[in-house]
Phi, psi and omega in degrees: 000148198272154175252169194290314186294350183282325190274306164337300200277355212281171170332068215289159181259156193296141147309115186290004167277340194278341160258030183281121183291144203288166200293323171307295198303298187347283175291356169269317169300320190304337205241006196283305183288343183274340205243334171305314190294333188293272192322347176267337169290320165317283164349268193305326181305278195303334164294344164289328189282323198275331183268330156323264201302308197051064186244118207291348196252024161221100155284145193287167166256051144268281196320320157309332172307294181282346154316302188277352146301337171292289164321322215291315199306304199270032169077333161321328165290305176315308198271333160305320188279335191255353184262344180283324182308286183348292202280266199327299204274357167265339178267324180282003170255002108323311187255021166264307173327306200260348195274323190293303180288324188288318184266017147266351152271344164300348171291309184281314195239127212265345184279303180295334206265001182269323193255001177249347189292004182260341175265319140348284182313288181302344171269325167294319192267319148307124196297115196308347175297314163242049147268351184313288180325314163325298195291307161348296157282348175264340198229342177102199166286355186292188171297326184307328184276321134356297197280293245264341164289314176291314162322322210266309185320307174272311145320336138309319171262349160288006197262324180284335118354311194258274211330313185309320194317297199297335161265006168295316190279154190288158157293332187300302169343292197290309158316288192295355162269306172343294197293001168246015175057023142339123167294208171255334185290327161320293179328308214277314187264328178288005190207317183243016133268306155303016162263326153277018199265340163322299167298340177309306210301302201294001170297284209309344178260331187268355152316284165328284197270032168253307179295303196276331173297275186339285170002268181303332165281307184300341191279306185305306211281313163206087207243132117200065159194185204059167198306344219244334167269357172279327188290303174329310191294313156291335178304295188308303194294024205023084183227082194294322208310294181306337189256015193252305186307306171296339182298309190326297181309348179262331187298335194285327188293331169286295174298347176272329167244010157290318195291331164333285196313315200299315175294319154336308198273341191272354192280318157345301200218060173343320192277355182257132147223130164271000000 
C-alpha cells in the first residue's frame, strides 16, 4: 500500500512550459501549414492551366523551375538580387527615418500637419512614376535615382500610417502622463508611438511591398542591374519560364520581410499578433 512518504518521494511529472516552443517558432509554424497547402494548390492550378491553355506566356512548372536553376547556377539572380537588396534597404531605411517622425508630428501638432499634409495628400494622390524622371534629372543614371523613387514609393504611406495612429489614441492617456509631469518628448516616446505601433507596422508592410514595386519599376525603365533590369532583359526576349522565375523571387522578398515585420512587432508588442 502506497504511503504518504512514496507520494511525496514519487516523481513530478515534466513541465509542460519547458517544453512550450518560443513565440517566434510558435507562429511561424502556426501559419506554416495553411501557406504550404495554399501553394501546392496554387502549384497544381497553374500546372493544370498551363497544360490546358498551352500558351507561350503560361509556361508548366518544370519549366519554370529550370529556368530559375538555371539563372541560380550562372549567378544571375545572386547578383542582380544583391544590387536591388543594396537600393531597397537604403530607400526603405530612409523612408522609416523620415516617415515615422514626420507623422507623428503631424498626428500631433495641428501647426505642422496644416503645412506638411498638403504635400502628403499630394504624394500619395500622384503616381510616384512619374517622379522617375524628376530624379533622373537631379542624380543621372546612378544609384541615388534608384533610392530616391523608393524613398517616395515608402515614404508616404508609413508617414500617413503613424499620423492615422496617432488618432486612434485616447486623449486621456496624454492627460494623465501630463499629469505626472511627462515631458512632450516623454509623451511622444512613451505613450502615442506605442499607442501607434499597430499602425506604425502596418505602414511599415505595405511599405515593403510599395519599396519593391517602385524598385522594379525605376530598374525596368533604366536599370542596368538588378531584378528589375533582369524581368527587362528576359520580357524582351519573351522568354516567360525566366521572367516567371525572377517574379518568384521578388514574392519570396516580399513575403520575408512582411514576415520580418510581423516577428518584430509581437516581440514589441506580445499582445498583438498581425
Amino acid at each position: 500500500m502506497a504511503t504518504i512518504a512514496d507520494a511525496v518521494n514519487a516523481p513530478k511529472p515534466p513541465d509542460p512550459s519547458r517544453y512550450t516552443l518560443p513565440a517566434h517558432v510558435a507562429l511561424l509554424s502556426w501559419r506554416t501549414g495553411p501557406a504550404l497547402s495554399a501553394l501546392l494548390v496554387g502549384v497544381v492550378a497553374w500546372e493544370i492551366t498551363s497544360r490546358a491553355v498551352a500558351l507561350p506566356f503560361v509556361p508548366p512548372t518544370l519549366a519554370i523551375a529550370a529556368a530559375f536553376w538555371r539563372m541560380i547556377l550562372s549567378g544571375e539572380i545572386l547578383a542582380s538580387l544583391r544590387d536591388s537588396m543594396t537600393m531597397l534597404v537604403v530607400g526603405f531605411g530612409l523612408a522609416v527615418a523620415v516617415g515615422v517622425p514626420v507623422g507623428l508630428l503631424t498626428g500631433r501638432y495641428r501647426r505642422a500637419a496644416n503645412v506638411i499634409d498638403p504635400y502628403l495628400d499630394a504624394l500619395l494622390s500622384v503616381p510616384s512614376l512619374l517622379l522617375v524622371p524628376v530624379f533622373f534629372g537631379m542624380f543621372g543614371l546612378g544609384r541615388a535615382t534608384h533610392v530616391a523613387v523608393v524613398f517616395v514609393y515608402t515614404f508616404v504611406v508609413i508617414a500617413v500610417m503613424t499620423r492615422s495612429g496617432l488618432a486612434t489614441i485616447d486623449p486621456a492617456f496624454v492627460e494623465m502622463a501630463r499629469s505626472f509631469g511627462a515631458s512632450e518628448a516623454q509623451i511622444l516616446r512613451q505613450v502615442l508611438l506605442p499607442g501607434a505601433l499597430p499602425s506604425v507596422v502596418a505602414g511599415l508592410q505595405l511599405g515593403v511591398g510599395r519599396a519593391i514595386r517602385g524598385l522594379i519599376n525605376v530598374e525596368m525603365l533604366m536599370g542596368t542591374a538588378g531584378l528589375g533590369a533582369l524581368l527587362r532583359r528576359y520580357g524582351a526576349r519573351f522568354d516567360a519560364a525566366s521572367v516567371y522565375g525572377v517574379l518568384l523571387v521578388l514574392i519570396a522578398l516580399a513575403l520575408a520581410g512582411t514576415q520580418l515585420l510581423r516577428l518584430a512587432h509581437k516581440r514589441l508588442d506580445p499582445s498583438m499578433i498581425t
